[in-house]
VEXDO-63833 format. One record per residue: residue number from 0; residue in three letters; x, y, z of N, C-alpha, C, O in turn. Coordinates in pm, 1 decimal. Layout:
i,aa,npx,npy,npz,capx,capy,capz,cpx,cpy,cpz,opx,opy,opz
NUM,ALA,X,Y,Z,X,Y,Z,X,Y,Z,X,Y,Z
...
***
This chain:
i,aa,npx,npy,npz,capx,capy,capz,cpx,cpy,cpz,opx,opy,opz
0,UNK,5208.5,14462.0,292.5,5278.4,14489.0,168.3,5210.9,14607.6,100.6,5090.3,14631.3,106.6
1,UNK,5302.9,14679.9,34.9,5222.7,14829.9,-22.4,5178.1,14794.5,-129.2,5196.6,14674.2,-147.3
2,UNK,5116.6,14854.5,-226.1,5040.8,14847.1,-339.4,5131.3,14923.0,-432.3,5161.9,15042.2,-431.7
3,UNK,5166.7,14825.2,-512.2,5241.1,14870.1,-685.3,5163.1,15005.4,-741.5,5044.5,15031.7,-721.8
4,UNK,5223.1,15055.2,-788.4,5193.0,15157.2,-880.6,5252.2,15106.7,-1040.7,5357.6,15128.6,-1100.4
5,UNK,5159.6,15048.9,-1065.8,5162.6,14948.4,-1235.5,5153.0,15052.4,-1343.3,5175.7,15018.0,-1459.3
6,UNK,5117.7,15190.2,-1312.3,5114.9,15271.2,-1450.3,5282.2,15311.9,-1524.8,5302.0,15363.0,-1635.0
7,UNK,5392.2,15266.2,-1414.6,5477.9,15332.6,-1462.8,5586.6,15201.7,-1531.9,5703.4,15197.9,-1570.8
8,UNK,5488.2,15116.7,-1521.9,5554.0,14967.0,-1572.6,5490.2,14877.2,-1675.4,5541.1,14774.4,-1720.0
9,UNK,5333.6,14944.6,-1718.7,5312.4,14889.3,-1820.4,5317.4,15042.3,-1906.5,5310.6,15156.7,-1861.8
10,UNK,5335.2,14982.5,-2076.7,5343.0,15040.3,-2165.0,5223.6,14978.0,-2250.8,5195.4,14858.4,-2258.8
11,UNK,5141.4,15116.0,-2331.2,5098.0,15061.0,-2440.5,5145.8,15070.9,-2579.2,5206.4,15165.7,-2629.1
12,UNK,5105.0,14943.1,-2643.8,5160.3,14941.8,-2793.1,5085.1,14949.4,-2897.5,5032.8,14848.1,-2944.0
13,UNK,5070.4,15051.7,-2942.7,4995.6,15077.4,-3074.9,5025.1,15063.9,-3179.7,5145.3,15059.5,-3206.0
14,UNK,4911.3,15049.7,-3300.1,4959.8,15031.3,-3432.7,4998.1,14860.1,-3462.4,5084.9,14829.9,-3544.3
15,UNK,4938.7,14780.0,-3402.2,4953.3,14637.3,-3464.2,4901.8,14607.6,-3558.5,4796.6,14651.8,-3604.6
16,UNK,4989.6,14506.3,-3610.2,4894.8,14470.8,-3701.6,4761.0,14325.5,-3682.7,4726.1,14266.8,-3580.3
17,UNK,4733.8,14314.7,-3767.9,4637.9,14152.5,-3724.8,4643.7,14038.4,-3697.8,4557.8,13962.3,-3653.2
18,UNK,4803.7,14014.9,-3739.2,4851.0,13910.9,-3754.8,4922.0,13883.4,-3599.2,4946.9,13769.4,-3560.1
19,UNK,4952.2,14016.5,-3511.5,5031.6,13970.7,-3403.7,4945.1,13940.2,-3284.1,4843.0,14006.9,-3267.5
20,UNK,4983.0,13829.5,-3186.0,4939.5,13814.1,-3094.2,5016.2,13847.1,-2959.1,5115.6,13918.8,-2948.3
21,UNK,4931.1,13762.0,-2832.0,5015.9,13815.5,-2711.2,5145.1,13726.5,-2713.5,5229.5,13761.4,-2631.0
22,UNK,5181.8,13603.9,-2802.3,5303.6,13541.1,-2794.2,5376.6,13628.5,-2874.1,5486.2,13650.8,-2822.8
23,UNK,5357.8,13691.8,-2988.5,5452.4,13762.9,-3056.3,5506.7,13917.7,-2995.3,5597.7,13986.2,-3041.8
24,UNK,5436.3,13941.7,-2899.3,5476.3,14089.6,-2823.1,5504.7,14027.2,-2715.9,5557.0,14110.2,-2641.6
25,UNK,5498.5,13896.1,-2649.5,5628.0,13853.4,-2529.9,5753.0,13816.6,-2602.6,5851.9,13808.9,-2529.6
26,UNK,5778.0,13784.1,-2770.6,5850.3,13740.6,-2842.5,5946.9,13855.9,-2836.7,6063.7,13827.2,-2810.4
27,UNK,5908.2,14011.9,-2862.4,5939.2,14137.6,-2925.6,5954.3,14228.5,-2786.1,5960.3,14350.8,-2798.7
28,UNK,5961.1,14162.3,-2639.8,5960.3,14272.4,-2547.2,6023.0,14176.7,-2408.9,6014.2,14221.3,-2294.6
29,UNK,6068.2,14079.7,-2430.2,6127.2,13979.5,-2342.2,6299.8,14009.3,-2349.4,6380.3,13970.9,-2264.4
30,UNK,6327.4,14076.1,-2455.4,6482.0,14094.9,-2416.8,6496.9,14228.4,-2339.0,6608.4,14278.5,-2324.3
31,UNK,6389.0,14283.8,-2290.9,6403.1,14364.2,-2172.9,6376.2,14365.5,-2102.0,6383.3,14465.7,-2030.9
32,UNK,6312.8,14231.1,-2058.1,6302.4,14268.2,-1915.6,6176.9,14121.9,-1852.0,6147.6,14041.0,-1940.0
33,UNK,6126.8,14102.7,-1740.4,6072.7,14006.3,-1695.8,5896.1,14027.7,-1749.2,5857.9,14121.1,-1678.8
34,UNK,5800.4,13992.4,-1821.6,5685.1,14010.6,-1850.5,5577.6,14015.0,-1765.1,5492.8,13958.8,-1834.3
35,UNK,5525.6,14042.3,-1666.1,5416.9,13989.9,-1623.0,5269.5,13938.9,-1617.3,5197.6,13854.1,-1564.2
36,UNK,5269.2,14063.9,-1722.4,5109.4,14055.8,-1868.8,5153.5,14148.7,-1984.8,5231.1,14240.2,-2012.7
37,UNK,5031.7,14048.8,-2047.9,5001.9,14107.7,-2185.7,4863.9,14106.4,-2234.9,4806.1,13998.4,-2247.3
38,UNK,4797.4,14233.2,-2268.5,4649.3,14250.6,-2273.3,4640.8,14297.1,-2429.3,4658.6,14415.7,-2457.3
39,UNK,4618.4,14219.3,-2510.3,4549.5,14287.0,-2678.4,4368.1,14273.2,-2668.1,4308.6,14168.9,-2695.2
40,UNK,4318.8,14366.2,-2635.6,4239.6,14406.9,-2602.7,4117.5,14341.5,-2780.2,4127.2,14373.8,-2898.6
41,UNK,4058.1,14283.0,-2736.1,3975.8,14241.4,-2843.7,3876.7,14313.0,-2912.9,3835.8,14403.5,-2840.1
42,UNK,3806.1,14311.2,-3050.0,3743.0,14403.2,-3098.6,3626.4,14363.7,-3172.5,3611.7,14312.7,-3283.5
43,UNK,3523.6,14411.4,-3054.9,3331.8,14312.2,-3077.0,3272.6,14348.3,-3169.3,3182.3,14285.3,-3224.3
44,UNK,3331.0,14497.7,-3212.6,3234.8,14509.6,-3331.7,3258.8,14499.2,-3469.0,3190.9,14561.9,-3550.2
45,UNK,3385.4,14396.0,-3513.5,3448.8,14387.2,-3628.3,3494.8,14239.7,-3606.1,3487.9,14182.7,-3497.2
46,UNK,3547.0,14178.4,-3732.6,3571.2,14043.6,-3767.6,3765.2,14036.3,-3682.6,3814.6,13936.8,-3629.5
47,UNK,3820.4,14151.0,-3696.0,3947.4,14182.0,-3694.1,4001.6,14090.2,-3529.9,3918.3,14062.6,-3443.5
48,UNK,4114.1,14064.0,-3519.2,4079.4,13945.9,-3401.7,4123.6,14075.6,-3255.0,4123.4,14037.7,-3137.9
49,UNK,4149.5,14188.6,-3285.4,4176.9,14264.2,-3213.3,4148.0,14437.5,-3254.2,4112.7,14480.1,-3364.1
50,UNK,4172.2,14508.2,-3143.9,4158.5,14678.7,-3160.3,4284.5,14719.2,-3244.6,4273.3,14813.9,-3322.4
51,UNK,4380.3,14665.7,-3235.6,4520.9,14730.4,-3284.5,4635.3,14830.8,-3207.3,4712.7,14922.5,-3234.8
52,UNK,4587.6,14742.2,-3082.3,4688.2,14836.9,-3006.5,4648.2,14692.8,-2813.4,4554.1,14627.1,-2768.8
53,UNK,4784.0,14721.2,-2778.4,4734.9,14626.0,-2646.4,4877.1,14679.8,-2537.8,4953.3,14768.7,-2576.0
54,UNK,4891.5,14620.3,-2422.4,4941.0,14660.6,-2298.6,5036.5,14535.8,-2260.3,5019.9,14413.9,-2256.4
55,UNK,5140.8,14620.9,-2234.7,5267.4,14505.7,-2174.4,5271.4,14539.6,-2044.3,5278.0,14660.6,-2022.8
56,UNK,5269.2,14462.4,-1944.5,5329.7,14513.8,-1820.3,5457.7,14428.7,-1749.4,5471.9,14313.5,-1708.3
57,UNK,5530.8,14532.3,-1756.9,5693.5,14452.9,-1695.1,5718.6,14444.3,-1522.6,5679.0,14525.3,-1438.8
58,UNK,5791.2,14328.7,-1502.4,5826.2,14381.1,-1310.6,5860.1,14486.3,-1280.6,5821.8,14538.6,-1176.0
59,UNK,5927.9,14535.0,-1351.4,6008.0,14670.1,-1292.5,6004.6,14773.0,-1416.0,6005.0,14729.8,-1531.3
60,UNK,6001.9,14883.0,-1393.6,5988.8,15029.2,-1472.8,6112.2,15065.7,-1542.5,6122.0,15144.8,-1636.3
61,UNK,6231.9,14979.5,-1469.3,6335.4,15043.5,-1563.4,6357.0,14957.8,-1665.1,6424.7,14991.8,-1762.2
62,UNK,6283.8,14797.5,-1650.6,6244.7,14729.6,-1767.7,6150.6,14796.0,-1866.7,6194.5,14839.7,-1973.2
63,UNK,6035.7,14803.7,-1837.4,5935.2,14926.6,-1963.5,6021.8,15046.0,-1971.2,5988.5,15101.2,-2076.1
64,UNK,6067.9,15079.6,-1943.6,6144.4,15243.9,-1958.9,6255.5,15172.5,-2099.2,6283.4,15214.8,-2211.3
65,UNK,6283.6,15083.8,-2044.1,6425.9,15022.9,-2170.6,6373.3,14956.8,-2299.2,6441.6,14925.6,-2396.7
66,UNK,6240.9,14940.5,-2283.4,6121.3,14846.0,-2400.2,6080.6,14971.4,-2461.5,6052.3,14975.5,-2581.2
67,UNK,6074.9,15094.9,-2371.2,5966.0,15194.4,-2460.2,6085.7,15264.1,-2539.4,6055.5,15310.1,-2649.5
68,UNK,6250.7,15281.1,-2486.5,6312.6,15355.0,-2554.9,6379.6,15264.3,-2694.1,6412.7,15306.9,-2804.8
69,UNK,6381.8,15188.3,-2663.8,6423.1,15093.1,-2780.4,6323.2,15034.8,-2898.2,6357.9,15017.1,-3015.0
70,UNK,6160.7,15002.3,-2830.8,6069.4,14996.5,-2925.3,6015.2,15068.5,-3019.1,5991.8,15018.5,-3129.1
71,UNK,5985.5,15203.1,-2989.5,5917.0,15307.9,-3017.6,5930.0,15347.5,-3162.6,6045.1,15385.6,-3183.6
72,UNK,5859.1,15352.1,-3263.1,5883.6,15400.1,-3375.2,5928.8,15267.1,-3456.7,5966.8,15277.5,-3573.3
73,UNK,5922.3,15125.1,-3381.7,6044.7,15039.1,-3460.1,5878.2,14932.3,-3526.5,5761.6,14919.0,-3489.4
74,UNK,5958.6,14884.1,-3630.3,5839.9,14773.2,-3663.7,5854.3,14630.6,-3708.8,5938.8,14562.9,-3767.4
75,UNK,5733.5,14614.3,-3655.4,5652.5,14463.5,-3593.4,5517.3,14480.6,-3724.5,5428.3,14563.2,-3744.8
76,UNK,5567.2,14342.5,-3797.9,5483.3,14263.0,-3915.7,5456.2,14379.6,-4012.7,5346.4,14388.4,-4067.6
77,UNK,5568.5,14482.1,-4037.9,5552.8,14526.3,-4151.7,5490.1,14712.8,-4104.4,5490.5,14811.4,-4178.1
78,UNK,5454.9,14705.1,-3995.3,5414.0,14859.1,-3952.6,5483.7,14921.7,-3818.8,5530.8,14842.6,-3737.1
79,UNK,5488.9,15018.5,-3802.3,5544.7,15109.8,-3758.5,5495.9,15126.6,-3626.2,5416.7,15220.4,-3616.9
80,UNK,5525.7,15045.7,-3488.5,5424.3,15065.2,-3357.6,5507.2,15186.6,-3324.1,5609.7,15230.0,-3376.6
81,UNK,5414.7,15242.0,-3193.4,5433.2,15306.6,-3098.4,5419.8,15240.3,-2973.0,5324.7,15169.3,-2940.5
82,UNK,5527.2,15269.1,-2899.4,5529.9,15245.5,-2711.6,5550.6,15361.9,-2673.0,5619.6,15448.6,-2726.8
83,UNK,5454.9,15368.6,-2521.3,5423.6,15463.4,-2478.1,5369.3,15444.9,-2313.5,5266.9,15378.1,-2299.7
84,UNK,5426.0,15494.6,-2204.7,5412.5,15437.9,-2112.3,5204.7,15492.0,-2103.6,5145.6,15595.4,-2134.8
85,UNK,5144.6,15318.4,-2028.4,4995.4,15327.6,-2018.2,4927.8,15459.3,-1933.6,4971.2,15476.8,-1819.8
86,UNK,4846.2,15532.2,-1973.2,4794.8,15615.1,-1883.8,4671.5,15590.1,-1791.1,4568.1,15597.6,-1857.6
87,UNK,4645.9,15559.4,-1643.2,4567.8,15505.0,-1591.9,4452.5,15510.6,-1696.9,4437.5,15585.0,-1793.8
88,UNK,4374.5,15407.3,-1647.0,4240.7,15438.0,-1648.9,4126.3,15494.1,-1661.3,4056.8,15433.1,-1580.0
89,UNK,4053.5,15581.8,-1717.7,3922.4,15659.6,-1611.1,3847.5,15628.4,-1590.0,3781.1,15548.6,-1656.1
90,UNK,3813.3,15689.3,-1458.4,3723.1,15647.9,-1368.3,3742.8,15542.5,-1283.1,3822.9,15458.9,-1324.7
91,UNK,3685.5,15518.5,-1158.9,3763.8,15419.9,-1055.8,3651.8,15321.7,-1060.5,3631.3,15252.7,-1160.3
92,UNK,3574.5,15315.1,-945.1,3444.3,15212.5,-894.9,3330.6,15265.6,-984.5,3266.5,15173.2,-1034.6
93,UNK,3295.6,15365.8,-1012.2,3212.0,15419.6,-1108.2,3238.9,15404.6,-1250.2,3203.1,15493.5,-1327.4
94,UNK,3302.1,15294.4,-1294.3,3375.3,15299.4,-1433.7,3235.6,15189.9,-1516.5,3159.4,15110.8,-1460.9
95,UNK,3244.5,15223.4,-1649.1,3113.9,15139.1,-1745.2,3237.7,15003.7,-1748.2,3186.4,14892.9,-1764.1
96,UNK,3348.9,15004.8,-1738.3,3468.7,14914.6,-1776.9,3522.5,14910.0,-1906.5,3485.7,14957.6,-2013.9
97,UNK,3626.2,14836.0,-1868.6,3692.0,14925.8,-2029.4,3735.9,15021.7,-2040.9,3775.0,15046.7,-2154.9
98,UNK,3748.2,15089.9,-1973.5,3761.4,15187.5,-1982.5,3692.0,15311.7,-2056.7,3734.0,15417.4,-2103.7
99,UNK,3554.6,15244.5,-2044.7,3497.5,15330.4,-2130.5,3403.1,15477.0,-2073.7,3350.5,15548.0,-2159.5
100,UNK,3389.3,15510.9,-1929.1,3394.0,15584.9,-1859.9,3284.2,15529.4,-1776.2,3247.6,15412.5,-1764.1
101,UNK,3218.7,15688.7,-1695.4,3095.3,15627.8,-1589.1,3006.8,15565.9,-1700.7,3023.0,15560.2,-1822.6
102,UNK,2892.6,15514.7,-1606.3,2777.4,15424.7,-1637.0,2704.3,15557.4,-1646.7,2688.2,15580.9,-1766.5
103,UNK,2666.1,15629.9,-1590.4,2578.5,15725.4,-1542.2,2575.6,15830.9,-1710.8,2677.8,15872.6,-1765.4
104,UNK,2455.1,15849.4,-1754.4,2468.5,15950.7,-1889.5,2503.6,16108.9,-1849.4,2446.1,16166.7,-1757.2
105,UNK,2587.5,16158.8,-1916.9,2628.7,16317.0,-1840.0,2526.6,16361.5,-1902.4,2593.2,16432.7,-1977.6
106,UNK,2413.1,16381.8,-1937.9,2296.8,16440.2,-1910.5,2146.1,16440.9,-1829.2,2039.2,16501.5,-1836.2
107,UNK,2205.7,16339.3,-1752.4,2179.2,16323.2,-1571.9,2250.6,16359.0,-1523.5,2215.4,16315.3,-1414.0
108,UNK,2330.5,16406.0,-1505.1,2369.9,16532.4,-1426.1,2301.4,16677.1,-1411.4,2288.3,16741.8,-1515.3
109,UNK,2266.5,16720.6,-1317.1,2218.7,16842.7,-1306.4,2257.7,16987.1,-1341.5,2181.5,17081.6,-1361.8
110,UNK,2430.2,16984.4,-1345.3,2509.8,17091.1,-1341.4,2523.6,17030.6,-1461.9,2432.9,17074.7,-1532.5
111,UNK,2602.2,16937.2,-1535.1,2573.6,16964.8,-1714.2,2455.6,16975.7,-1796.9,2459.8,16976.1,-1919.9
112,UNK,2321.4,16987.1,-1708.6,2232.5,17019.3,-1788.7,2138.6,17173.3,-1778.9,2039.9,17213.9,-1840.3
113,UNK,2248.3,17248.2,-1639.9,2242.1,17381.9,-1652.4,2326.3,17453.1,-1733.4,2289.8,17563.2,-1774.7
114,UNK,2460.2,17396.5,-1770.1,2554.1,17452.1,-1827.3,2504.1,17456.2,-1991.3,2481.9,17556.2,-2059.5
115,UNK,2493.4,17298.3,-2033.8,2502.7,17286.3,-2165.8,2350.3,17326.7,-2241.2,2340.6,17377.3,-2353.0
116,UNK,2227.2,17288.1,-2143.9,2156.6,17277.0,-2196.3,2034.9,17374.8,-2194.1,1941.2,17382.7,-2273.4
117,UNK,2062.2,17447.9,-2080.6,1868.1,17544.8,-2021.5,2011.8,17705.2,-2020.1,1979.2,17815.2,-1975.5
118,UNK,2155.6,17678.0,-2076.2,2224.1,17805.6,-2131.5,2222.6,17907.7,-1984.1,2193.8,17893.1,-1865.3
119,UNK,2269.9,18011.7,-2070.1,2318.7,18136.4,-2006.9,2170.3,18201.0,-1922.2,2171.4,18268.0,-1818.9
120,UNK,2049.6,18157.6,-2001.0,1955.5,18273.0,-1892.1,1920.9,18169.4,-1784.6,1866.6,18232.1,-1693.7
121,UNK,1927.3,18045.5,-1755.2,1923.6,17999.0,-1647.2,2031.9,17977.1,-1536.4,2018.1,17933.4,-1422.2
122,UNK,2176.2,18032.5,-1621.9,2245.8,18049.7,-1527.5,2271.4,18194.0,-1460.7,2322.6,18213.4,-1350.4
123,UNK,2224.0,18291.9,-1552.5,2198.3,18412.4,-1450.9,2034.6,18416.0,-1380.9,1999.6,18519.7,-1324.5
124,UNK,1967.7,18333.0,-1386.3,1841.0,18317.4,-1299.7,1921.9,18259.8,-1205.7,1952.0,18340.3,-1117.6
125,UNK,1966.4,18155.1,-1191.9,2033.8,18088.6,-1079.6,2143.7,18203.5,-979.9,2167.2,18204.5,-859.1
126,UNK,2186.6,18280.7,-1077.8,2325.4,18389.0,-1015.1,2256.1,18496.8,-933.8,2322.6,18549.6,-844.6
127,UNK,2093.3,18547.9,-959.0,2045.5,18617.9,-970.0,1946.4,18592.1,-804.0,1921.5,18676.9,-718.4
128,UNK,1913.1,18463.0,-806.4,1876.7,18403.3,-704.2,1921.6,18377.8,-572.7,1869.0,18375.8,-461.4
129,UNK,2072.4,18352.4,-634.2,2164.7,18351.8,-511.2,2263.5,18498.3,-457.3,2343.1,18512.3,-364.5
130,UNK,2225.8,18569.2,-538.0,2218.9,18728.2,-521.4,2096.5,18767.7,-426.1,2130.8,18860.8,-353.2
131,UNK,1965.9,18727.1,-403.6,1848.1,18779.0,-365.1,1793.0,18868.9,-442.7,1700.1,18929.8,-389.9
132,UNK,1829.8,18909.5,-594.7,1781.9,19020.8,-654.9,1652.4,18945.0,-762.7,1658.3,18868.6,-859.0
133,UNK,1515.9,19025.7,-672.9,1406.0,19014.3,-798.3,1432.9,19019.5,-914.3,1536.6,19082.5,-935.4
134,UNK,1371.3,18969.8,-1024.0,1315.8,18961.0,-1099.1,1177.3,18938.4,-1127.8,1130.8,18824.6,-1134.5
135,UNK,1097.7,19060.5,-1148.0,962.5,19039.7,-1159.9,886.4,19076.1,-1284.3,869.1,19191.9,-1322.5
136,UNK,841.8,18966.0,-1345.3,807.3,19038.5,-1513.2,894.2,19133.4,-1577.0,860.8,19245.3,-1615.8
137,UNK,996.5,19086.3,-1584.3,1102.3,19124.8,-1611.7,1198.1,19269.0,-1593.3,1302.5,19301.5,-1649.7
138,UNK,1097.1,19355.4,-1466.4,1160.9,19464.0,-1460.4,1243.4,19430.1,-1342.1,1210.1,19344.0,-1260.7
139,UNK,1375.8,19515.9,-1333.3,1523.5,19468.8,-1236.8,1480.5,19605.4,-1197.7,1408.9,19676.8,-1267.9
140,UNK,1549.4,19651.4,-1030.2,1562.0,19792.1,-995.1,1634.6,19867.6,-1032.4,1750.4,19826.2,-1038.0
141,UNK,1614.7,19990.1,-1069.7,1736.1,20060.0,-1091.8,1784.8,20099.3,-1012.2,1720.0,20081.9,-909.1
142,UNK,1925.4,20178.2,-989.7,1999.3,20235.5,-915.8,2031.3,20364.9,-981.8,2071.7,20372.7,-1097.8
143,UNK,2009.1,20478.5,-892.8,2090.3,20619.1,-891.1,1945.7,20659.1,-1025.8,1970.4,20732.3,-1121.6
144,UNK,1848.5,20615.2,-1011.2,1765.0,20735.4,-1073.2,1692.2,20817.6,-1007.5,1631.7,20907.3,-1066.3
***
C-alpha cells in the first residue's frame, strides 16, 4: 500500500478561542467531510488550555479543500478563524519535535559560524587558501609592477 500524502488533507485552524475544544471543531468541520484527527496543540507555558490554533485532518482533500473554502474568515465563539491547508513539518528524523526544528544549536555548525560569526576576513582567508595565494604579514604580490 502507498503512503498518503496527509499535507493536502489536513488544514490548520487558527485564531481559537479558549473555550473551543477538539469536540467543537469535529462539531464545526463534520458537515464536510469524514474526520480522521483533530490536534489542538496544548500550551506549557501558560494557564490557557491551548496555543490557539490546532489541525483537522480529513479522508480525502476534496473534503479539506470544501472545509477550508467555506470556513475561512468565518467565526467560531465569537472570533474570526482562519483555515488554511497544514504546511509540512520541519525537519524530518533530526526534528527537536514539535515542530520546533533540529536538536543540534546552529552555532555548531561550522559553516554558520564562518558566515555569521569569524565574518568576511575569514571568509576571504578561506577564498584565499583555496586560491593557493600567500598571505604573508600581510603583504599580497603584486602584478604588472
Amino acid at each position: 500500500m502507498a503512503a498518503r500524502d496527509n499535507t493536502k488533507s489536513t488544514l490548520y485552524v487558527g485564531g481559537l478561542d479558549e473555550q473551543v475544544t477538539t469536540q467543537v471543531l469535529h462539531a464545526a468541520f463534520i458537515p464536510f467531510g469524514e474526520i480522521t484527527q483533530i490536534e489542538i496543540p496544548p500550551d506549557p507555558t501558560s494557564t490557557a488550555p491551548h496555543r490557539g490554533f490546532g489541525f483537522i485532518e480529513f479522508d480525502l482533500p476534496a473534503d479539506a479543500q470544501a472545509a477550508q473554502d467555506n470556513m475561512h474568515l468565518s467565526e467560531l465563539f465569537g472570533r474570526t478563524i482562519k483555515v488554511n491547508l497544514a504546511k509540512p513539518s520541519k525537519g524530518g528524523s533530526g526534528s527537536g519535535g514539535l515542530g520546533r526544528g533540529p536538536e543540534k544549536a546552529i552555532w555548531a555548525d561550522e559553516d554558520w559560524l564562518k558566515k555569521n560569526v569569524l565574518g568576511d576576513e575569514h571568509n576571504a582567508q578561506d577564498q584565499q587558501e583555496s586560491e593557493g595565494v600567500a598571505d604573508v604579514a600581510g603583504l599580497r604580490p603584486t602584478v604588472g609592477v
